[in-house]
gemmi code that builds the backbone of each chain (N, CA, C; Angstrom):
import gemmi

chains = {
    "A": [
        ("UNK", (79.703, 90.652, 103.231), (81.145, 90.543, 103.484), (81.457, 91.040, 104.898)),
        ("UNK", (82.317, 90.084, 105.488), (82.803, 90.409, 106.914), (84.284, 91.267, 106.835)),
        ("UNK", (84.443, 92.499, 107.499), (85.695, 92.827, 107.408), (86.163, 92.939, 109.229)),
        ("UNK", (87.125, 92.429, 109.299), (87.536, 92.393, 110.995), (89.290, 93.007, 110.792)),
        ("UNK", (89.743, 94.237, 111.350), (90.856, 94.674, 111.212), (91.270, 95.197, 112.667)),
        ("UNK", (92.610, 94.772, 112.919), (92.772, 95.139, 114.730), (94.174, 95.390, 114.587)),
        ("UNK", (94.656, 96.399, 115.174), (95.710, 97.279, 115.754), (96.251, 96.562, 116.854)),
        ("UNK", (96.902, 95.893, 117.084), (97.840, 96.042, 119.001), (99.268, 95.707, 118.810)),
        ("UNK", (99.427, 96.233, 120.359), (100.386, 95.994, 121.057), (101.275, 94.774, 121.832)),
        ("UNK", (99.881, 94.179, 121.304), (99.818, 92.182, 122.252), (100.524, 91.552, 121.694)),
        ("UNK", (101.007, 90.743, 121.985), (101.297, 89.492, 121.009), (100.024, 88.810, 120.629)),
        ("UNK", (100.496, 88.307, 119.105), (99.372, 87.835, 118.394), (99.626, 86.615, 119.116)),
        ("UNK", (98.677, 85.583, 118.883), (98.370, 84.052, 118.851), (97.276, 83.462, 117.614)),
        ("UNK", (98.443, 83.654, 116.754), (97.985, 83.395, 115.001), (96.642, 82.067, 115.274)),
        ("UNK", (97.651, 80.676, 116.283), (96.735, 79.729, 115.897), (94.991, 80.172, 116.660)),
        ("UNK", (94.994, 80.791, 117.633), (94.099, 81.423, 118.061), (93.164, 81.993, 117.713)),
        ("UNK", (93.634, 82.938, 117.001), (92.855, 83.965, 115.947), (92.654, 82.463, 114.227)),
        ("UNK", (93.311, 81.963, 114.180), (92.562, 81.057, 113.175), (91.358, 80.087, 113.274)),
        ("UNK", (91.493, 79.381, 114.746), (90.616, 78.975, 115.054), (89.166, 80.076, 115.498)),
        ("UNK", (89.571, 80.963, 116.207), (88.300, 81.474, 116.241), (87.776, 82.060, 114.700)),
        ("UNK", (88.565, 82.526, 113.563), (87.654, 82.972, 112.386), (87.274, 81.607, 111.679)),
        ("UNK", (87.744, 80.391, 111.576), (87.322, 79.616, 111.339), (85.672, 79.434, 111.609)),
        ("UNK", (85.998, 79.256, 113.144), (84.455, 78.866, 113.952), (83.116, 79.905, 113.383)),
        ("UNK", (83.734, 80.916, 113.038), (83.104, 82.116, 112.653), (82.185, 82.693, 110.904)),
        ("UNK", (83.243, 81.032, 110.506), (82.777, 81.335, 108.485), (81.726, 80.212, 107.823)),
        ("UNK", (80.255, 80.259, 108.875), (80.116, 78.532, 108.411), (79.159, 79.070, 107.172)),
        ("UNK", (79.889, 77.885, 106.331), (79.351, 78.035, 104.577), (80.587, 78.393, 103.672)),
        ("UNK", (81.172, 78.475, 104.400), (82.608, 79.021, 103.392), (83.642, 77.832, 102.672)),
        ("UNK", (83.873, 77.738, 101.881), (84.533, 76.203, 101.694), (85.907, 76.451, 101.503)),
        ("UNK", (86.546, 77.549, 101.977), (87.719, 78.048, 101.851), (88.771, 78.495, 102.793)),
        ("UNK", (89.642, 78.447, 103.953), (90.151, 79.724, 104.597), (90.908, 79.433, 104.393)),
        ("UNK", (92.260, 80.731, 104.054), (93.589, 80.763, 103.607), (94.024, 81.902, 104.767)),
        ("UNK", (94.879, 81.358, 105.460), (95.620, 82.673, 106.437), (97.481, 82.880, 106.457)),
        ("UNK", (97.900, 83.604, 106.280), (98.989, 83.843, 106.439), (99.600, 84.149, 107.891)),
        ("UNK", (100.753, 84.076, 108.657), (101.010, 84.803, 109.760), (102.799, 85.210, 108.843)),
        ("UNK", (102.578, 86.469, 109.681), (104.010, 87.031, 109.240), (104.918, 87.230, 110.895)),
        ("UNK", (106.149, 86.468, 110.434), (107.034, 86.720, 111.862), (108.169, 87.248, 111.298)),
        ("UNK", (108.686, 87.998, 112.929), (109.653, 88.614, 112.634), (111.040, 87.854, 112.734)),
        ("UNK", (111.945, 87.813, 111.188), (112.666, 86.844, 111.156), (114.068, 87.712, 112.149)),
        ("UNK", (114.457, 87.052, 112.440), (115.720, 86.755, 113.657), (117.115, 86.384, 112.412)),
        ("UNK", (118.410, 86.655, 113.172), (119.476, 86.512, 111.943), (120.190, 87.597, 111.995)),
        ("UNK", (121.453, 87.337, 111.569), (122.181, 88.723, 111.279), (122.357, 89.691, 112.288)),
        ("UNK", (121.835, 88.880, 113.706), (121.902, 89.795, 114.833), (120.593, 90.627, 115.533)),
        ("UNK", (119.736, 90.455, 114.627), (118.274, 91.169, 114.537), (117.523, 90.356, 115.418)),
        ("UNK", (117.439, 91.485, 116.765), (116.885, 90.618, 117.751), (115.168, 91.382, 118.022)),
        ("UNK", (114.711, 92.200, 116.961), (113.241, 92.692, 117.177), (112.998, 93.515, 115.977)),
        ("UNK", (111.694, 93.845, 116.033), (111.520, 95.082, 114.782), (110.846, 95.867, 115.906)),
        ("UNK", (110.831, 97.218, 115.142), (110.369, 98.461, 116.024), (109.260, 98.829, 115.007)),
        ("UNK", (107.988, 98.641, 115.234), (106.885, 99.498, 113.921), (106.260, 100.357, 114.612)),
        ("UNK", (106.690, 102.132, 114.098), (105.836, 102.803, 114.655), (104.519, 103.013, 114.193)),
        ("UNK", (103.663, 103.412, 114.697), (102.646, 103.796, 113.803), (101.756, 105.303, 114.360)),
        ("UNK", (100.868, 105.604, 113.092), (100.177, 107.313, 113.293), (98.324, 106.728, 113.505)),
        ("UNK", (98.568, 107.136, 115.247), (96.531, 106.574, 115.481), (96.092, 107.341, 114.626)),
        ("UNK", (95.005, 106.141, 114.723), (94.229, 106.804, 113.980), (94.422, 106.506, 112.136)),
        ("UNK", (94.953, 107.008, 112.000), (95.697, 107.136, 110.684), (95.886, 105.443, 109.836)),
        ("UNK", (96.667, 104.826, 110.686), (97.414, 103.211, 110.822), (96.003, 102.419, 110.838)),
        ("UNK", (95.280, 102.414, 111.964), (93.853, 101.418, 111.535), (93.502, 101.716, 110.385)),
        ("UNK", (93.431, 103.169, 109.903), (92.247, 103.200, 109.059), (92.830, 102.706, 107.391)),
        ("UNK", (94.320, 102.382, 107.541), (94.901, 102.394, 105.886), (94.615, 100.835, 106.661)),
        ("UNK", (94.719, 100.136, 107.243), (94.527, 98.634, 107.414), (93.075, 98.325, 107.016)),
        ("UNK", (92.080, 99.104, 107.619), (90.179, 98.621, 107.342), (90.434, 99.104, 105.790)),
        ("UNK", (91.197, 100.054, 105.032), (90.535, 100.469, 103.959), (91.037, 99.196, 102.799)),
        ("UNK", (92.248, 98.575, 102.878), (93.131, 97.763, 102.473), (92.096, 96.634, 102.443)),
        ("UNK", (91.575, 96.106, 104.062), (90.893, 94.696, 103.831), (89.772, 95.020, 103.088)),
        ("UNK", (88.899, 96.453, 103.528), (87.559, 96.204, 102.361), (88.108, 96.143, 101.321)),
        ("UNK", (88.843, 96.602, 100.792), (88.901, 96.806, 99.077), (89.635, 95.106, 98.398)),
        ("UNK", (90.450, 94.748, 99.304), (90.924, 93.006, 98.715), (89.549, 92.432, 99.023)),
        ("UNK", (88.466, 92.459, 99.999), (87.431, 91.824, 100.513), (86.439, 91.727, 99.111)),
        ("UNK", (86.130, 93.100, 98.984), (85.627, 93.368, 97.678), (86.033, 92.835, 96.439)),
        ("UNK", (87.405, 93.022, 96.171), (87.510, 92.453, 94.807), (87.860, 91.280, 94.711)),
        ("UNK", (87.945, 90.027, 95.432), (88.030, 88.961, 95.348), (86.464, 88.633, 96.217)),
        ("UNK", (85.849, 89.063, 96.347), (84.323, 88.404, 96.527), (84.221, 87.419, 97.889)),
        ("UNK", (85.329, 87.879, 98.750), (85.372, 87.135, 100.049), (84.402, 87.353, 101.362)),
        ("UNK", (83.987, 85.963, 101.551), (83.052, 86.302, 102.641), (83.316, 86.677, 104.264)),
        ("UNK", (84.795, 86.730, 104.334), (85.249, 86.829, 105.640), (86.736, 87.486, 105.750)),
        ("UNK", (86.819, 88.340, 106.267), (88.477, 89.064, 106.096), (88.930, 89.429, 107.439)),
        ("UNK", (89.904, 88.871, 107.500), (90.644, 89.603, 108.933), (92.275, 89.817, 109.334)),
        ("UNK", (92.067, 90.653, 109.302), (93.451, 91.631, 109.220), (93.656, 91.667, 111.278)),
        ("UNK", (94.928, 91.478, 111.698), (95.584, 91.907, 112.993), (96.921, 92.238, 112.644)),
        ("UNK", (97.359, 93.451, 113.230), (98.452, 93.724, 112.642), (99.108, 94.562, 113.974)),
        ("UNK", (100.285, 94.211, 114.430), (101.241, 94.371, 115.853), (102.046, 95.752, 114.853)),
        ("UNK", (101.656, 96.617, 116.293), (102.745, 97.507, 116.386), (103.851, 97.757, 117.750)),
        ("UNK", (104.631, 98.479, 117.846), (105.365, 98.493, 118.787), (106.612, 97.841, 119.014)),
        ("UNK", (107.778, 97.375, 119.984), (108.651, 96.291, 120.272), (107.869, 94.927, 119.557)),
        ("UNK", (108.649, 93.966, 118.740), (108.335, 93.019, 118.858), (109.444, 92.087, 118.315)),
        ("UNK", (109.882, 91.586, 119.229), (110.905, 90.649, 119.540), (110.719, 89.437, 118.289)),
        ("UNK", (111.683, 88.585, 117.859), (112.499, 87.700, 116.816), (111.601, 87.004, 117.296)),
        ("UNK", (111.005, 85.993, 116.031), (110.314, 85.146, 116.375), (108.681, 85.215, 116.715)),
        ("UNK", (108.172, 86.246, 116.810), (107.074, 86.594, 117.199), (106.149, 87.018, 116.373)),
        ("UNK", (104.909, 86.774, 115.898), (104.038, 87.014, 114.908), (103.468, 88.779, 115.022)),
        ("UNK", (104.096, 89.159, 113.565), (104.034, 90.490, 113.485), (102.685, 90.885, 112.707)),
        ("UNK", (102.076, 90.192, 111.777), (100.930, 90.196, 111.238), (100.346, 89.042, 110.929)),
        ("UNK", (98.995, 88.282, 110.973), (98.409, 87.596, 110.931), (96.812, 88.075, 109.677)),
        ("UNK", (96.594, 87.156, 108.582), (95.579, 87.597, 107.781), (94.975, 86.117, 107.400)),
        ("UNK", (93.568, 86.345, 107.458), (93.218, 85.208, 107.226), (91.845, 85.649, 106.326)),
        ("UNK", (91.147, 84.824, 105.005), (90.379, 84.864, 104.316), (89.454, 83.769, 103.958)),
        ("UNK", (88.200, 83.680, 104.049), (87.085, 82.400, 103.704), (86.437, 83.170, 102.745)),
        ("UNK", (86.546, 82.128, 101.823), (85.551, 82.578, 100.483), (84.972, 81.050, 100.181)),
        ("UNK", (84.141, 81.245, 99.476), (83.523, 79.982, 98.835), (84.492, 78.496, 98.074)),
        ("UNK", (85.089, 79.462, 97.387), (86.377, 78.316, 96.953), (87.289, 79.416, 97.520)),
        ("UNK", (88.678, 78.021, 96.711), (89.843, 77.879, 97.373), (90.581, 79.412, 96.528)),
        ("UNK", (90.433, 79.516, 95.939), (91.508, 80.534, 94.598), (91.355, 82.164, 95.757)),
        ("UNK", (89.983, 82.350, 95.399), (89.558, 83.500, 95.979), (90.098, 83.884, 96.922)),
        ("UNK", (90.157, 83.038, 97.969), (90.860, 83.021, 99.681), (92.430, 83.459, 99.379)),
        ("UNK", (92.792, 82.166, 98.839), (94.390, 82.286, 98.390), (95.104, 83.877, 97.762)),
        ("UNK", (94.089, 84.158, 96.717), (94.357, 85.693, 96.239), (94.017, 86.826, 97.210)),
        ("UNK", (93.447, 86.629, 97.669), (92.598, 87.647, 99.022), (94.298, 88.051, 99.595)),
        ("UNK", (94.399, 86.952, 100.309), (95.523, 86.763, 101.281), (96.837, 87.475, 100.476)),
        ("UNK", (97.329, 87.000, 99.834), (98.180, 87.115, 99.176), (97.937, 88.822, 98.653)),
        ("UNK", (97.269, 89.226, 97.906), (96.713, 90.612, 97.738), (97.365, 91.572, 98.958)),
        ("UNK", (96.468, 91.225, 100.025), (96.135, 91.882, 101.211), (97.859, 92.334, 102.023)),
        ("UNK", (98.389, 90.918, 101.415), (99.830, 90.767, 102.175), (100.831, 91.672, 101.371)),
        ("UNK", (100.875, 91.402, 100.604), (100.945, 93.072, 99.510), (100.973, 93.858, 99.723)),
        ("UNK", (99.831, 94.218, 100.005), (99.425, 95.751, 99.967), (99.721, 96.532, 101.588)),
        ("UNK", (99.968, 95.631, 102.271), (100.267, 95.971, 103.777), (101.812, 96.462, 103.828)),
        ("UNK", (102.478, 95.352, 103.016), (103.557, 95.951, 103.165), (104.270, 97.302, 102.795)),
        ("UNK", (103.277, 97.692, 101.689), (103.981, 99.090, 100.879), (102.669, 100.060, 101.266)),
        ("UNK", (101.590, 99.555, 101.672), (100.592, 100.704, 102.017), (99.872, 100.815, 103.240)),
        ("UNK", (100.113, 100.078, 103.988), (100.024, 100.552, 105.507), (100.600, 101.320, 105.883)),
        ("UNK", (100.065, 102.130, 107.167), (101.089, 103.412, 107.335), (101.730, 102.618, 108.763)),
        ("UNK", (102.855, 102.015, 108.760), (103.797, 102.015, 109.687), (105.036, 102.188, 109.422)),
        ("UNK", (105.778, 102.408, 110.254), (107.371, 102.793, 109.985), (108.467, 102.116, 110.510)),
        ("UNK", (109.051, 101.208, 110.168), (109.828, 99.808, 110.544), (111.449, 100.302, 110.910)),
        ("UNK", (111.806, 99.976, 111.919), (113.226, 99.565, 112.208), (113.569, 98.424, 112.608)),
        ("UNK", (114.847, 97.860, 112.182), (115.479, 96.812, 113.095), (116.411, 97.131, 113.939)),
        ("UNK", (116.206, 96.491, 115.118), (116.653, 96.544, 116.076), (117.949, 95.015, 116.392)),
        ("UNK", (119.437, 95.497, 116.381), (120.211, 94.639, 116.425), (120.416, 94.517, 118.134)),
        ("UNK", (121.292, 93.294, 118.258), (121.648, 92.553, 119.042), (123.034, 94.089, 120.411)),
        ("UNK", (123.841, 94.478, 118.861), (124.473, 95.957, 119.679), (123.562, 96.838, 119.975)),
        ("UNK", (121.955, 96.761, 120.139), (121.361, 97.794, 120.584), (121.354, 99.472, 119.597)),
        ("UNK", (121.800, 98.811, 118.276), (121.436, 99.633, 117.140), (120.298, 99.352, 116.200)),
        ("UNK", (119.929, 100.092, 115.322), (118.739, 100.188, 115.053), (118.806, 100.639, 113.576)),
        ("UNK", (118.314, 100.440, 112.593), (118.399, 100.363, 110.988), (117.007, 100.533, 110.773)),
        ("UNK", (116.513, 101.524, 110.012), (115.253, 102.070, 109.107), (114.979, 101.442, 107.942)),
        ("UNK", (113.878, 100.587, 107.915), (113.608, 99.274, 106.526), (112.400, 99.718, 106.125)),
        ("UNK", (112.621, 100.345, 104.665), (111.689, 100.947, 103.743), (111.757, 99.645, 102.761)),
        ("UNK", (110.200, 99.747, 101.954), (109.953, 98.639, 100.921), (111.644, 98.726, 99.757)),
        ("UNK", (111.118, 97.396, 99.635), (112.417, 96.903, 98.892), (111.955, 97.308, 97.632)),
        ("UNK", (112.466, 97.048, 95.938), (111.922, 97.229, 94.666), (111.138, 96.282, 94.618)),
        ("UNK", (111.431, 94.794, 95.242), (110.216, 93.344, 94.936), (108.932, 93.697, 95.849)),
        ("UNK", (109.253, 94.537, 96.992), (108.126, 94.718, 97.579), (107.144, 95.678, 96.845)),
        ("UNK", (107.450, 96.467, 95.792), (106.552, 97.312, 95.232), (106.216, 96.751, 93.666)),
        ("UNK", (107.196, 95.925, 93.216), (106.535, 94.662, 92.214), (105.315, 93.913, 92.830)),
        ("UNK", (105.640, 93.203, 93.867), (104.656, 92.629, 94.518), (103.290, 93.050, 94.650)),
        ("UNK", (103.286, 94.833, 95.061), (102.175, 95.799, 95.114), (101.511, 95.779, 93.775)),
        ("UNK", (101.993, 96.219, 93.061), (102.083, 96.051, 91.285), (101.551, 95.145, 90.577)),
        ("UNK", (101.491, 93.886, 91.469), (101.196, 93.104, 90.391), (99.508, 93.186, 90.883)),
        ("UNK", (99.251, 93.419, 91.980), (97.535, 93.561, 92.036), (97.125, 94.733, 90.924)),
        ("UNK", (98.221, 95.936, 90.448), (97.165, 96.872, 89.780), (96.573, 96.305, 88.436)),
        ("UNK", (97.521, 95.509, 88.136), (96.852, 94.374, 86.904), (95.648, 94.469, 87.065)),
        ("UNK", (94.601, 94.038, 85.825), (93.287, 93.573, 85.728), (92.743, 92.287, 86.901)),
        ("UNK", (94.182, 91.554, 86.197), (93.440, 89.920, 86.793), (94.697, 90.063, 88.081)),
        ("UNK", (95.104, 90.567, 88.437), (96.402, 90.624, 89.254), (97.476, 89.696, 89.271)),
        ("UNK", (97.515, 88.882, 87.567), (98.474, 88.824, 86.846), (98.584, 86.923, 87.366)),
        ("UNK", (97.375, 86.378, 88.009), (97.398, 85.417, 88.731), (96.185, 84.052, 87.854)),
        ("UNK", (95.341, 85.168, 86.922), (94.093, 84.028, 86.679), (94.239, 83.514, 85.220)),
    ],
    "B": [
        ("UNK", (102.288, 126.122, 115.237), (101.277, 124.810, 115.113), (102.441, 123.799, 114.967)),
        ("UNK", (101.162, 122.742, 115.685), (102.606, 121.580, 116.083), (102.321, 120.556, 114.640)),
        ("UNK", (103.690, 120.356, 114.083), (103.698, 119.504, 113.247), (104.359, 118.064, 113.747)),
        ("UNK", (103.730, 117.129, 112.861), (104.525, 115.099, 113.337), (105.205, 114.994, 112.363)),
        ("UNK", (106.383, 114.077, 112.541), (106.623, 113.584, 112.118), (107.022, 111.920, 111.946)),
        ("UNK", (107.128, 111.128, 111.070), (107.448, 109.393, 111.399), (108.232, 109.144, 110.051)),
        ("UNK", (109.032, 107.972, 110.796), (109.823, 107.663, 109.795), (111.525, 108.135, 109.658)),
        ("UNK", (111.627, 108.501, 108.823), (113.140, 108.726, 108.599), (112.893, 110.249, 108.714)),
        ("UNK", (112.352, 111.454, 108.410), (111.985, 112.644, 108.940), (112.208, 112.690, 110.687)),
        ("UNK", (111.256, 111.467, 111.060), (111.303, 111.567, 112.485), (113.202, 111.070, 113.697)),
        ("UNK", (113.490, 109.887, 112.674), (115.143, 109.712, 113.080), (115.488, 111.445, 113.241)),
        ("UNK", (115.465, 112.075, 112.239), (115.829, 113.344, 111.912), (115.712, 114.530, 112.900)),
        ("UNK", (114.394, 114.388, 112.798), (114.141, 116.251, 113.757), (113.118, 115.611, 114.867)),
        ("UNK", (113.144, 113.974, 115.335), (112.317, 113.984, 116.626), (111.001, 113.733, 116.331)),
        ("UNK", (109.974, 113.659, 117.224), (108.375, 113.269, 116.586), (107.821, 114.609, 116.249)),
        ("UNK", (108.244, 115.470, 116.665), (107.372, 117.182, 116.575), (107.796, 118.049, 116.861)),
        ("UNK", (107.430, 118.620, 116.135), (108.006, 120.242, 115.895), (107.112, 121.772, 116.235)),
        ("UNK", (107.013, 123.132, 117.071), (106.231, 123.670, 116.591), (106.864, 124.551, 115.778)),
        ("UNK", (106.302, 125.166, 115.301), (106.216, 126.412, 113.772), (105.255, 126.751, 113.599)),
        ("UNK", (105.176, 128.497, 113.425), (104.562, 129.549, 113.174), (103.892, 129.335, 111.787)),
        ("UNK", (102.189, 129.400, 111.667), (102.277, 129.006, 110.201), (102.845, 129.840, 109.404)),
        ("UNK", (102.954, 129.423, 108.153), (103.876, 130.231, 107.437), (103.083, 131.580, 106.754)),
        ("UNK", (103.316, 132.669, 105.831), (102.345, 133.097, 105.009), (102.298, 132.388, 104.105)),
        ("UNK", (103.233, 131.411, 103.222), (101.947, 130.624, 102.094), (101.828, 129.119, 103.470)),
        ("UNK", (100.327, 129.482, 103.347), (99.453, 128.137, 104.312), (99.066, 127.296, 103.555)),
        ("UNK", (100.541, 126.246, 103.031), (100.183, 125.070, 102.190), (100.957, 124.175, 102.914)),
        ("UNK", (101.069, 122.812, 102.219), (102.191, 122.252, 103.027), (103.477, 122.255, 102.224)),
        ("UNK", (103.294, 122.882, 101.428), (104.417, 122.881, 100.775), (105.416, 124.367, 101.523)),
        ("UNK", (104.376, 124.914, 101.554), (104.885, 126.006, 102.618), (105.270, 125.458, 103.660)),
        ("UNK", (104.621, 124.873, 104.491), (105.664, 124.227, 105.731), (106.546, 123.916, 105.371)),
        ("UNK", (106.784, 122.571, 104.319), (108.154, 122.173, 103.960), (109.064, 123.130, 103.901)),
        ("UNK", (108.827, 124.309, 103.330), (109.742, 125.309, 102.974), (110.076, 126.235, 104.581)),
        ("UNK", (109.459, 126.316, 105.235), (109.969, 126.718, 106.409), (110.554, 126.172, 107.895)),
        ("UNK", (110.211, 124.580, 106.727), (110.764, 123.905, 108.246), (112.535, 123.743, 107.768)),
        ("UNK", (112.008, 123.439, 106.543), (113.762, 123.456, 106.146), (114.328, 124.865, 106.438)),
        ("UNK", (113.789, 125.730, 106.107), (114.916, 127.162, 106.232), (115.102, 127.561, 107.782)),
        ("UNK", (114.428, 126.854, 108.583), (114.896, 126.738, 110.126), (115.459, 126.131, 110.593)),
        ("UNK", (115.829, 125.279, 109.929), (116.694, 124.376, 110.176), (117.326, 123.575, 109.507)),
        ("UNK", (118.499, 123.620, 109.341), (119.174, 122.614, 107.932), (118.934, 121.073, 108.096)),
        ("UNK", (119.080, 120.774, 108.929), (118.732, 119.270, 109.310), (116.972, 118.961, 108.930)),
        ("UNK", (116.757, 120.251, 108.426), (114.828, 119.859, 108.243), (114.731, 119.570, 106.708)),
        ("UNK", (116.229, 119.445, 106.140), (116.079, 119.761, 104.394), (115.826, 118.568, 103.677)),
        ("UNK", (116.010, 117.569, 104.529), (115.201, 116.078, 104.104), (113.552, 116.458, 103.795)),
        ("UNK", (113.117, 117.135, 104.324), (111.554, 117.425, 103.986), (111.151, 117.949, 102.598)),
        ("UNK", (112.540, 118.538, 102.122), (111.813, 119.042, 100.383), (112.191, 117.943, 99.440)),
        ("UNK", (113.004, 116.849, 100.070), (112.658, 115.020, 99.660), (111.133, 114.875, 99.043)),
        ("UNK", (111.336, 114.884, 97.834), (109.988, 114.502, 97.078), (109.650, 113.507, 97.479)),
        ("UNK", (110.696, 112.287, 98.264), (109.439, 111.100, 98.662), (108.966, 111.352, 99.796)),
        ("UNK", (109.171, 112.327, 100.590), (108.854, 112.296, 101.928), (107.557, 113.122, 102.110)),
        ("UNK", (106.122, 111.927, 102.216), (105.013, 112.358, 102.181), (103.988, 113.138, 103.303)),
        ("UNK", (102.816, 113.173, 102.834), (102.535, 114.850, 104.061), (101.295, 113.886, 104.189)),
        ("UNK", (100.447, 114.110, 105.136), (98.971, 114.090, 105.645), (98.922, 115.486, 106.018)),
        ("UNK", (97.358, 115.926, 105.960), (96.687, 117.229, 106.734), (95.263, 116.065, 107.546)),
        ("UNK", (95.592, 116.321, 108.805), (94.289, 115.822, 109.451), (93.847, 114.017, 109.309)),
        ("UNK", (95.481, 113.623, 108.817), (95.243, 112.377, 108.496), (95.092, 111.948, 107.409)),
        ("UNK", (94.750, 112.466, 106.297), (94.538, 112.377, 104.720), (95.892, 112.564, 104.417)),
        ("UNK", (96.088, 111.500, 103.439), (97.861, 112.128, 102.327), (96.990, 113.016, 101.438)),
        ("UNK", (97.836, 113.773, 101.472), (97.463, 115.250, 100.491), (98.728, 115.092, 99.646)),
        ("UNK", (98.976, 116.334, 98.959), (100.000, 117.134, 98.127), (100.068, 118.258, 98.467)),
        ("UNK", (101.506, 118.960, 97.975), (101.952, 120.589, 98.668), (100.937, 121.479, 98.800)),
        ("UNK", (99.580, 121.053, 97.472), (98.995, 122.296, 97.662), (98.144, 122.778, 98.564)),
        ("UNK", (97.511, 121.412, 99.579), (96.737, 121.237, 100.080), (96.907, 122.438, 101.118)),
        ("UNK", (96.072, 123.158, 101.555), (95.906, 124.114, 102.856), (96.240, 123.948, 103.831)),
        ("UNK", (96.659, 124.750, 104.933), (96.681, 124.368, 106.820), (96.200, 125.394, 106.902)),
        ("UNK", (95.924, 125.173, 108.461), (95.764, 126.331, 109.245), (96.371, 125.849, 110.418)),
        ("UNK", (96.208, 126.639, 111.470), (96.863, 126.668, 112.803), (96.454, 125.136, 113.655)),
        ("UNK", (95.116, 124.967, 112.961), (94.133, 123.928, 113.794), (94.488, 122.774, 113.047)),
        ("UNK", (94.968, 122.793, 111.771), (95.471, 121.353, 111.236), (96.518, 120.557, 111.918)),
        ("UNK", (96.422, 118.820, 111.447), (97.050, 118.384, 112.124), (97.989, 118.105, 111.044)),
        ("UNK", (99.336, 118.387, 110.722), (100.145, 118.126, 109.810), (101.222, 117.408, 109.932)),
        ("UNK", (101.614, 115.786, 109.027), (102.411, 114.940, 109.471), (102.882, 115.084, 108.315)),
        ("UNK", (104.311, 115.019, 108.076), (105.491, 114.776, 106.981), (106.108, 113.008, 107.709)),
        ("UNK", (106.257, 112.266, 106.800), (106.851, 110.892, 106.741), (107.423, 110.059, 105.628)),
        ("UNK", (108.215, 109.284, 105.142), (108.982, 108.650, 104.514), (108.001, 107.371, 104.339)),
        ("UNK", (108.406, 106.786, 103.742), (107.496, 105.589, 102.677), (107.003, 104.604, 103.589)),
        ("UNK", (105.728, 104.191, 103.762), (105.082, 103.423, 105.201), (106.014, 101.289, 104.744)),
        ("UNK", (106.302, 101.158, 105.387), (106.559, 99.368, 105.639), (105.665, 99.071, 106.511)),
        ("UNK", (104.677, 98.145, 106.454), (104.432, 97.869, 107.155), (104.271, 95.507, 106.780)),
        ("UNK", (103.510, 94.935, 107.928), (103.706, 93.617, 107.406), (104.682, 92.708, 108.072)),
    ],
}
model = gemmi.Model(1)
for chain_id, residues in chains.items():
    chain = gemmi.Chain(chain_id)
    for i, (resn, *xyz) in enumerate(residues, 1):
        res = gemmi.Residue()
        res.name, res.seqid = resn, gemmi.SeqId(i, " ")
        for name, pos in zip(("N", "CA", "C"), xyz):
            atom = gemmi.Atom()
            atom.name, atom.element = name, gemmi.Element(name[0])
            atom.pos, atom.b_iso = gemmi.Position(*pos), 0.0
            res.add_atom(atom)
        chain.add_residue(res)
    model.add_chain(chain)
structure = gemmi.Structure()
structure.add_model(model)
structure.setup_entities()
């Protein structure tokens, strides 16, 4: 099992990073990737994610081994933006190759989960008046978490 | 000893704080002396508002010392 997990400050380039893990999974008959952007609206012109070095990589590597592991995936990769990042702009990117299609799909989906309520970053939005609002998991976001503690993660 | 903070703790009292360790050297002891120094620190005996020592989430009982690195923070979003 491949686990690839990265921290920055950059802007992602989702299609980028898909094509290169693609090029990267040969034998895999599967890749499922998600990109997460930051939605715009309501005046919300960025998110602010702080994060604790150190600390922040390591709940991201521990997150992908353990979805890597229990869905039996041969390739995992986690990039995940901290800092300013402006409306519109890809805030996390995850992508998974497994042998079949299910595995990948649950990987992803899992992984996307579990980032949101167990990564250690700390989210604000940042409005258009140059104010700023503190966004802790919602109740669906910790259903969502929840439904992986299931056996089958409530999916098979 | 310098304590972090992130999150809604950190809106609060800033990224860091120092403080004298306390005599009980737990973190629950910090909690308890960061609040009685400051009223604005009383979000910290917030049962959701979680601790690391050295980077590990612990619980109150867990130990410090002077050389620990001790972070109090509010529920991680990340995604």
């Amino acid at each position: 099992m491949k686990i690839e997990t990265r921290l920055t400050t950059e802007t992602i380039d989702a299609a980028a990073e898909l094509d290169r893990f693609t090029k990267a999974v040969p034998g895999a008959g599967a890749v499922v990737s998600f990109t997460g952007i930051v939605r715009g609206g309501n005046g919300v012109t960025a998110l602010e994610l702080d994060h604790y070095p150190g600390m922040t990589e390591a709940s991201i590597e521990s997150l992908a081994r353990e979805t890597g592991s229990r869905f039996g995936i041969s390739s995992l990769l986690a990039v995940h933006r901290a800092g300013h990042i402006p409306a519109g702009e890809t805030v996390v990117f995850v992508a998974a190759a497994a042998e079949h299609r299910r595995a990948a799909f649950q990987a992803a989906d899992c992984l996307m989960d579990r980032l949101k309520t167990d990564a250690v970053f700390w989210k604000r939005e940042i409005t258009a008046g140059g104010g700023a609002r503190r966004i802790e998991p919602h109740d669906k976001d910790h259903e969502d978490q929840r439904r992986w503690m299931e056996d089958d993660g409530g999916h098979r | 000893m310098k304590v972090l903070f992130f999150g809604r703790p950190a809106d609060v009292l800033g990224r860091s704080r120092e403080i004298d360790l306390p005599a009980d050297a737990t973190v629950g002891g910090l909690r308890r002396a960061l609040a009685a120094a400051d009223p604005a620190a009383g979000l910290l005996m917030d049962p959701s508002i979680r601790a690391s020592v050295d980077r590990q989430i612990t619980d109150d009982r867990a130990g410090v010392t002077d050389a620990s690195e001790v972070a109090f923070f509010s529920a991680f979003s990340g995604g």
